[in-house]
C-alpha positions in Angstrom: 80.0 108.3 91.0 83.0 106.2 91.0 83.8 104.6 87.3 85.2 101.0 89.2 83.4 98.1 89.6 83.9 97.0 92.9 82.7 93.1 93.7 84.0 90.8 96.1 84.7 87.4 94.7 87.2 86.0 96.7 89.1 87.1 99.7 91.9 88.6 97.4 89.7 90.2 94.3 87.6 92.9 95.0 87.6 94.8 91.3 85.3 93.3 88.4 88.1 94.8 86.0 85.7 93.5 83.3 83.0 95.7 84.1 85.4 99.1 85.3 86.2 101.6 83.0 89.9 100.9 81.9 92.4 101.8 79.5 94.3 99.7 77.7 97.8 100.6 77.3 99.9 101.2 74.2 103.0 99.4 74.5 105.0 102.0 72.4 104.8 104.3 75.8 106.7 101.1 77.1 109.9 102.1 75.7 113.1 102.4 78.0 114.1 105.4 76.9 110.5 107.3 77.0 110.2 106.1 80.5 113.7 107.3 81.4 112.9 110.9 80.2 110.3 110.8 82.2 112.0 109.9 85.5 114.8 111.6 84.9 114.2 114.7 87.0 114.0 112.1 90.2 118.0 111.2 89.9 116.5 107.4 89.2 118.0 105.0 86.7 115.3 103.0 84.6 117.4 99.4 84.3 114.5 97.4 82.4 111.5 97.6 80.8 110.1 94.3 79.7 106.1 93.2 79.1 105.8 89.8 80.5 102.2 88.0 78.3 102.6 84.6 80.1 100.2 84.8 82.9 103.2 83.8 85.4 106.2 85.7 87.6 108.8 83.8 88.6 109.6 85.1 92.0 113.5 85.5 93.2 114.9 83.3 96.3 114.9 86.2 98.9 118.9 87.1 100.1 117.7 87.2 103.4 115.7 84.2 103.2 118.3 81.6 102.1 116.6 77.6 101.0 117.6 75.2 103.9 116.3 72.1 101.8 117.3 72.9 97.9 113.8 74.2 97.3 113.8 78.1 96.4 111.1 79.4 98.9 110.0 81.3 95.8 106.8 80.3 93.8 106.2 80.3 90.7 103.1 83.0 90.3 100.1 82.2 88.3 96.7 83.4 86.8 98.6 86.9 86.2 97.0 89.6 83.2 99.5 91.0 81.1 101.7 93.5 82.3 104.9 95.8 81.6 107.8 94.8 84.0 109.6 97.7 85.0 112.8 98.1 87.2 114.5 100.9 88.4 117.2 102.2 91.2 118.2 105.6 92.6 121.3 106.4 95.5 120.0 107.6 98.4 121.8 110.6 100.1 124.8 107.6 101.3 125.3 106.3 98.6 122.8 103.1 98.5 121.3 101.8 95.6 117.7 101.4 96.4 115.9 99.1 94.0 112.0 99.9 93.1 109.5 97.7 90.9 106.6 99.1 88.7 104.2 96.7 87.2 101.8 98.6 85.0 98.6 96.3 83.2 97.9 96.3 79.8 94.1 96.7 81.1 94.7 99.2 83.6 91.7 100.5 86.2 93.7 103.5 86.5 94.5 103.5 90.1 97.9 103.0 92.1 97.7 101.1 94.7 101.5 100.9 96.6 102.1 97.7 98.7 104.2 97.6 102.0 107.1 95.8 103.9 106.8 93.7 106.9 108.5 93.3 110.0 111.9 95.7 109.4 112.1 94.9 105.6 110.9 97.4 103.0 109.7 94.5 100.8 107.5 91.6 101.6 107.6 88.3 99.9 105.9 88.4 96.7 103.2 85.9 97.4 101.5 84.7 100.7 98.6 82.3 101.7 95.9 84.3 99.8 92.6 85.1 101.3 94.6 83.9 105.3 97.2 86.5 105.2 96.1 90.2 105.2 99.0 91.1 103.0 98.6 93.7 99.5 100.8 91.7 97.3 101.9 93.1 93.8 100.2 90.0 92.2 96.9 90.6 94.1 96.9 94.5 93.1 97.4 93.6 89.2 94.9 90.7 89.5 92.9 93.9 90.5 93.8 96.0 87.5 96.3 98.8 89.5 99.1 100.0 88.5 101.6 98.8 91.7 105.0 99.5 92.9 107.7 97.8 95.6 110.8 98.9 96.8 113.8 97.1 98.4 114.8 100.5 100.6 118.4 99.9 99.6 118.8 96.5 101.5 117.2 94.0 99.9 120.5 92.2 98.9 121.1 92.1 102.7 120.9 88.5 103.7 120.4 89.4 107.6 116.8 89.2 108.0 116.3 91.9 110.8 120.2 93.1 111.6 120.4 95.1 108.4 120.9 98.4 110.1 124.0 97.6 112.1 127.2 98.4 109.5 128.9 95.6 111.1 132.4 97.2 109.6 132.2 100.0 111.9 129.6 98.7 114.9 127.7 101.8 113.9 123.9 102.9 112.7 123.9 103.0 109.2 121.1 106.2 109.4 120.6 106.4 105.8 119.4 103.3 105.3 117.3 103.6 108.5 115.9 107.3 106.6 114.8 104.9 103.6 112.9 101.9 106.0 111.5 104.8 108.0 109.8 106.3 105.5 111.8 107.9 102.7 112.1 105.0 100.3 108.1 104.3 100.4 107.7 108.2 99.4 110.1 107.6 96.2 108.4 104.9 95.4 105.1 106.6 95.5 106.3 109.6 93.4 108.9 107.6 91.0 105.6 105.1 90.3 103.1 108.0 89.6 106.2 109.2 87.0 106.3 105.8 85.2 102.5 105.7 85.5 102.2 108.8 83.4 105.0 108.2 81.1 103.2 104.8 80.3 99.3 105.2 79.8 99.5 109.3 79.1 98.0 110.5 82.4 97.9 109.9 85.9 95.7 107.6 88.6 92.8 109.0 89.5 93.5 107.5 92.8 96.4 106.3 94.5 96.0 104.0 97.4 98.4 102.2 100.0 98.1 99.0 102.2 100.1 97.3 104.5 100.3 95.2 107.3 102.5 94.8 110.5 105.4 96.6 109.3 104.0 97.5 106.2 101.1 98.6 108.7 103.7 100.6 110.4 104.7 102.1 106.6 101.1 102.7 106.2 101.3 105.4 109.0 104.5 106.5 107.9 103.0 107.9 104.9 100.5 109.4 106.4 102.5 110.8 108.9 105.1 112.3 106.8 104.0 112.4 103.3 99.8 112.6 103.4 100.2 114.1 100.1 101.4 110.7 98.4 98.0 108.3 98.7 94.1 109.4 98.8 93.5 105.9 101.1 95.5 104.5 103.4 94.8 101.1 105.0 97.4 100.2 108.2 96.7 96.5 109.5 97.9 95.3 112.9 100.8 98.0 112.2 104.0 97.8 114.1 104.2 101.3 115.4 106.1 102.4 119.2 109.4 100.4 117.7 111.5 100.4 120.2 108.8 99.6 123.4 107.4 97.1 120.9 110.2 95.2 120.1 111.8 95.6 123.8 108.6 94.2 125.2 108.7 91.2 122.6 111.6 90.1 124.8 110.0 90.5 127.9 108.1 86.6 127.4 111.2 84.8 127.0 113.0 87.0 129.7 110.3 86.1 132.3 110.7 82.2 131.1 114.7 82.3 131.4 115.3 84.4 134.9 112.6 81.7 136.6 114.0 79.0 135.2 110.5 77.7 134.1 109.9 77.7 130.8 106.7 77.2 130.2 105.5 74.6 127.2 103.0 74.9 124.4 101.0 71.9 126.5 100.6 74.5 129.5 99.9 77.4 128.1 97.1 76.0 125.6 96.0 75.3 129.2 96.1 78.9 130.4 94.4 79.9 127.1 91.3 77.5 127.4 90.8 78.7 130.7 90.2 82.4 129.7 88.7 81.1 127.3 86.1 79.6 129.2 85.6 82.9 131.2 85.4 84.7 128.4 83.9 82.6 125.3 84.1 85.7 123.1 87.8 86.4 123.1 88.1 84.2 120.3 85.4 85.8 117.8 83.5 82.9 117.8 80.5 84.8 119.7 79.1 88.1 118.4 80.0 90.1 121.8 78.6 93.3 120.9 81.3 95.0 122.4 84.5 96.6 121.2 87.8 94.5 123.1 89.5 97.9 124.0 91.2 96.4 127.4 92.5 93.0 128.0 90.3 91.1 130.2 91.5 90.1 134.2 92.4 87.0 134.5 94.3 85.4 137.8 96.9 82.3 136.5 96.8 81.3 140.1 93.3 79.7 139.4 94.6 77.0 136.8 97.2 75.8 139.4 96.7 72.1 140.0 95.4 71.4 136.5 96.8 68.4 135.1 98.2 68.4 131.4 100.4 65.9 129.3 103.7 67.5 130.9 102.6 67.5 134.3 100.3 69.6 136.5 100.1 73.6 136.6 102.5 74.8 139.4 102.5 78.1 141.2 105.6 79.2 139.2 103.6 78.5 136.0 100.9 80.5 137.1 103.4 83.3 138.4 105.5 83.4 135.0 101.9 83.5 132.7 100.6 86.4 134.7 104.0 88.1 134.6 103.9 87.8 130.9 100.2 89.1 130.7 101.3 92.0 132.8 104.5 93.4 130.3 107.1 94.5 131.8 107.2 97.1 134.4 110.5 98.9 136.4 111.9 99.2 139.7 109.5 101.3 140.8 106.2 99.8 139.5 105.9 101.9 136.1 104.6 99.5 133.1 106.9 99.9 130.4 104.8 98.4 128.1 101.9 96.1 127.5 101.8 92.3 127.5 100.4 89.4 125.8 96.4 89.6 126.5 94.9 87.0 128.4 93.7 84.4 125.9 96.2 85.4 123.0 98.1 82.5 121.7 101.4 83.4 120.7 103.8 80.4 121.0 103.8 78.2 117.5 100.5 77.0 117.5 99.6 79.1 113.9 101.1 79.1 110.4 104.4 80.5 110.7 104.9 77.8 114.0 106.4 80.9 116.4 105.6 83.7 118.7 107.2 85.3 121.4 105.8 83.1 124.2 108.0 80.2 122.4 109.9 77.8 123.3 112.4 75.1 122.0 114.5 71.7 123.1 117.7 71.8 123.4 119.6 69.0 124.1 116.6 67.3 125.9 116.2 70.1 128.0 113.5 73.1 127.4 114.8 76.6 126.9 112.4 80.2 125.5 113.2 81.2 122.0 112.9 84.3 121.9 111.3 86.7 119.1 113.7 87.0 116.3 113.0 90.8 115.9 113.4 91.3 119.4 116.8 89.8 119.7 117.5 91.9 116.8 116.9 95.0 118.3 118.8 94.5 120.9 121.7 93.3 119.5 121.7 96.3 116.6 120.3 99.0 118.3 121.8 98.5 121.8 124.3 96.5 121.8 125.4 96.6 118.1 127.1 93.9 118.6 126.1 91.2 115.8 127.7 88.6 118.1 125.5 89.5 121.2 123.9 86.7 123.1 120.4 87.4 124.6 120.7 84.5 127.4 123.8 87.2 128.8 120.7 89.7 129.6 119.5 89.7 133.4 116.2 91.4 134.7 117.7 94.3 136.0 119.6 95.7 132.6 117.0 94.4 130.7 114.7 97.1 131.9 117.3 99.6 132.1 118.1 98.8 128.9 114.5 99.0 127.7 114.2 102.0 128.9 117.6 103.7 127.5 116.5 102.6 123.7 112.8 104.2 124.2 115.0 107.5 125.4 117.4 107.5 122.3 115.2 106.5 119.3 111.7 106.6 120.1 111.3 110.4 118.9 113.3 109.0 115.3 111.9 105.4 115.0 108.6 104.7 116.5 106.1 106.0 114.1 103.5 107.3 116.8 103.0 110.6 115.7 99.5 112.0 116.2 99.6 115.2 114.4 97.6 114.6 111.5 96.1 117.7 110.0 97.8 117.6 107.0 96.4 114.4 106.1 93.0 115.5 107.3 93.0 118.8 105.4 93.8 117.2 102.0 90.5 114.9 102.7 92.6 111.6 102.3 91.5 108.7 104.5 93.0 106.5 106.9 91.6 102.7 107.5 93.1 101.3 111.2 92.4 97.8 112.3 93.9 95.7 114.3 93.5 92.0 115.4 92.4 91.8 119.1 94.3 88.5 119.8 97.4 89.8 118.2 100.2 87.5 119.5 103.1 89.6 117.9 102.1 93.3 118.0 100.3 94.2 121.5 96.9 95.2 120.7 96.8 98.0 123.2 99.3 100.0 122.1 98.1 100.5 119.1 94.5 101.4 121.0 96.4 103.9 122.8 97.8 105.5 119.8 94.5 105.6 118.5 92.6 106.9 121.6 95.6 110.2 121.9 95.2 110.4 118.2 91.3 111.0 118.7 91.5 113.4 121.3 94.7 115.8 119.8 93.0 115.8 116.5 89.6 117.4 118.1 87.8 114.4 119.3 85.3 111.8 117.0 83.6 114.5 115.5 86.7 115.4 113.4 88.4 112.5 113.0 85.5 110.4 111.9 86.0 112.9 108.8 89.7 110.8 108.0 89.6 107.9 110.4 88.0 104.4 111.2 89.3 102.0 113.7 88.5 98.8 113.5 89.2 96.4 116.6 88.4 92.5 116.0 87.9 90.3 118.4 89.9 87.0 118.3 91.5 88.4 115.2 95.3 87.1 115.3 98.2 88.8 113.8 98.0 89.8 110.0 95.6 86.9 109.0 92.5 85.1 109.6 93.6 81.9 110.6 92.7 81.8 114.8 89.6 84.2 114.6 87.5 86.4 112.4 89.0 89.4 110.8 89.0 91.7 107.5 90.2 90.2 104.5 92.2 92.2 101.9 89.3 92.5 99.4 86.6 93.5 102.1 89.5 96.2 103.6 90.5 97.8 100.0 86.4 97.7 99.1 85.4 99.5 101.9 88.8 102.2 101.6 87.6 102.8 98.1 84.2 103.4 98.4 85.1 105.6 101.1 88.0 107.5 99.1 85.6 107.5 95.9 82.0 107.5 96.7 82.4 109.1 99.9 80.8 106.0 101.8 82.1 106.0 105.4 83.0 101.9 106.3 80.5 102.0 109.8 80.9 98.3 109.6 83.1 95.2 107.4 82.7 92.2 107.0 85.1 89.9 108.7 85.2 86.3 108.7 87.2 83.0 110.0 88.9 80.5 107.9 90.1 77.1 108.7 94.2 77.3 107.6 94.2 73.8 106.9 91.2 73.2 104.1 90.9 77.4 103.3 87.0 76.8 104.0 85.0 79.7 105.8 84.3 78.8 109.4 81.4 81.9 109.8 81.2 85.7 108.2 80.0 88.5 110.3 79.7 92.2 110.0 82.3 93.8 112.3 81.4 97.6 113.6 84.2 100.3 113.4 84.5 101.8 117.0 83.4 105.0 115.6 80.1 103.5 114.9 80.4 101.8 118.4 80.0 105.6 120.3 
């Protein structure tokens, strides 16, 4: 019987840390030099050590995410317990000084609960939208009483958002510091935080437990890839796994848009969507289908041509360029490289972060695609590497040649996919997979894919149901609840820890739907895994 109490009372606290059984820390085992003897087996340099009592965090102005208006986008965190501060750095194999941070609780539940990176950065923003954005924060996992850790992966002082691993000195790969996104730096943080852990409260967590989301989805399956030893749950949310076909295809929107010469505009293609939409009234999550979305639905643009909207009417090149981007790309000779946009999906600014890869932008009175930042990125570093490289040079043609050389030279090294998971299996650790059905950023079906070969080379449902649950939500976008229902972080880590703990297998979660303008619940529902589906 589990010793935690576990009660969801918001969409971001899950733990009744007043009714667990905890252990309050002494803050003599707090000491600098007691915690560097501890680490100092693990080559890692303990820089502070400081206990912060004033229920706030001031976060730091990202490098790589410089103020355009004076403002820091860095907010001043609230409603925090009291907690020990602790900072610490260690070289990787090159050289780079990789940065990781510990918060330990004065009233801890003793768990660890490790918190990922999103899109190609090792460490996400310290504070999101809570209960919209399906994001493990380190304020969210003390709030909850664990012990949590964070780590920069030896570039956080980089101010290039996604262009980090080009050394632009030498035009070359900097490996090493791809080694530490990839999946070494979230291992050292795992085992340098279990370290400080013991050093501070005289034992270790009972549990350890990891969360992520788009990339930090993708580090989620990392670790349980190539470390299953580091966490007893895993939780990997919309995860950003097949890198380089993911990222290629990103492209593949605004490609489509530029080589026509038809752009198409958010007033068009809220068009398209509706009339899906009006095929299909359950896209969207708004009607209990019954049904687990594992394919996009068909749907022929052609039969929205003639439509009038406030730009003008839908044209037979609209309709062409939508169903070219539904499609995904696909080469000379008819093979689909990847997957496209589903029918329905918005992806093109209408949503909190105003972008998605079906954007597009005026310039100079005149309407051009903007394409997916992390696509152009990838290109431009792992192509090209060329930091000057200009995606509007790109035709059709190399475009899928090109797509098709970077799946050949990193896919094996880069794009997380492996299905081989015995070794997390045979240490009984367990592995929570959902994804958003209307994802506009990560294509849904690969990540079905990876999950239907994952089934079948692991011994088929009967096995895997022992380590693995896939949830699939219908009009769920990407990483938050804002367009349709989906599972919050408290419902998530609730039913991965009654899982880990009391060994109750999550058949079915509750998801719900939030209006991103008030925060009020539009509907809650009980979502079933696709295990309990048959």
């Amino acid at each position: 019987m589990s010793d935690i109490a576990l009660k969801v009372s918001d969409f971001s606290q899950w733990v009744d840390v007043g009714n667990t059984v905890t252990l309050e820390a002494n803050e003599a085992s707090f000491e600098l030099s007691h915690i560097q003897a501890a680490v100092a087996h693990l080559d890692v340099e303990v820089v502070s050590v400081r206990i912060n009592r004033t229920g706030q965090y001031q976060a730091p102005v990202p490098a790589y995410f410089p103020p355009t208006d004076g403002t820091p986008p860095a907010p001043l965190i609230s409603n925090l317990p009291d907690f020990c501060d602790v900072r610490l750095t260690k070289r990787d194999p090159a050289g780079h000084q990789v940065a990781f941070t510990v918060w330990l609780p004065m009233t801890w539940n003793r768990r660890f609960l490790g918190t990922g990176g999103g899109g190609n950065r090792s460490h996400h923003e310290w504070s999101y939208p809570e209960g919209i954005v399906r994001i493990m924060t380190m304020p969210i996992a003390l709030r909850n009483g664990f012990a949590t850790a964070a780590t920069d992966a030896g570039y956080g002082d980089d101010p290039r958002f996604a262009d980090w691993p080009l050394d632009e000195a030498t035009n070359q790969l900097d490996w090493s510091l791809i080694e530490n996104w990839l999946h070494r730096s979230k291992h050292d943080m795992a085992v340098i935080a279990k370290a400080v852990i013991g050093a501070a409260y005289g034992e270790s967590p009972i549990y350890s437990y990891f969360q992520g989301t788009s990339g930090g989805g993708r580090d989620a399956l990392a670790q349980v890839q190539q470390h299953p030893e580091d966490f007893d749950g895993i939780w990997a949310s919309d995860p950003a796994i097949n890198w380089t076909k993911l990222c290629a295809a990103d492209l593949w929107p605004a490609m489509v848009m530029k080589e026509s010469g038809n752009p198409l505009p958010p007033e068009k293609l809220r068009v398209f969507r509706r009339a899906v939409l009006e095929d299909f009234p359950w896209l969207d999550g708004s009607i209990d289908h019954h049904m687990a979305p594992m394919h996009p639905v068909q749907f022929d643009a052609n039969k929205v041509v003639g439509t009038v909207t406030d730009v003008g009417p839908i044209t037979e090149r609209d309709a062409e360029v939508m169903n070219k981007i539904w499609t995904g790309p696909v080469n000379r000779v008819g093979k689909s490289l990847w997957f496209g946009l589903r029918p329905g999906t918005e992806s093109w600014g209408d949503n909190l972060v105003q972008f998605g890869i079906a954007s597009t932008k005026e310039v100079n009175g005149v309407l051009e695609p903007e394409p997916f930042v992390m696509a152009v990125s990838y290109f431009k570093t792992w192509i090209f590497r060329d930091p000057n490289w200009d995606w509007k040079t790109l035709d059709t043609e190399t475009y899928l040649d090109l797509f098709e050389k970077g799946v050949s030279e990193f896919s094996s090294r880069i794009d997380t996919n492996k299905t081989d998971l015995s070794a997390f299996s045979a240490l009984s650790h367990k592995l929570l997979l959902t994804q958003g059905a209307a994802d506009g950023a990560i294509f849904p079906d690969g990540v079905v894919e990876y999950y239907k070969v994952l089934v079948q080379e692991n011994g088929g449902l009967d096995t895997t149901k022992d380590f693995l649950r896939f949830f699939l939500s219908p009009g769920d976008y990407h990483s938050s609840l804002e367009k349709g229902p989906g599972i919050n972080v408290a419902e998530g880590m609730t039913a991965l820890m009654r899982w880990v703990e009391e060994g109750e297998a999550p058949d079915s979660i509750q998801i719900s739907a939030i209006d991103p303008q008030s925060g009020q619940v539009r509907y809650i529902r009980s979502l079933s895994s696709i295990e309990a589906m048959g």
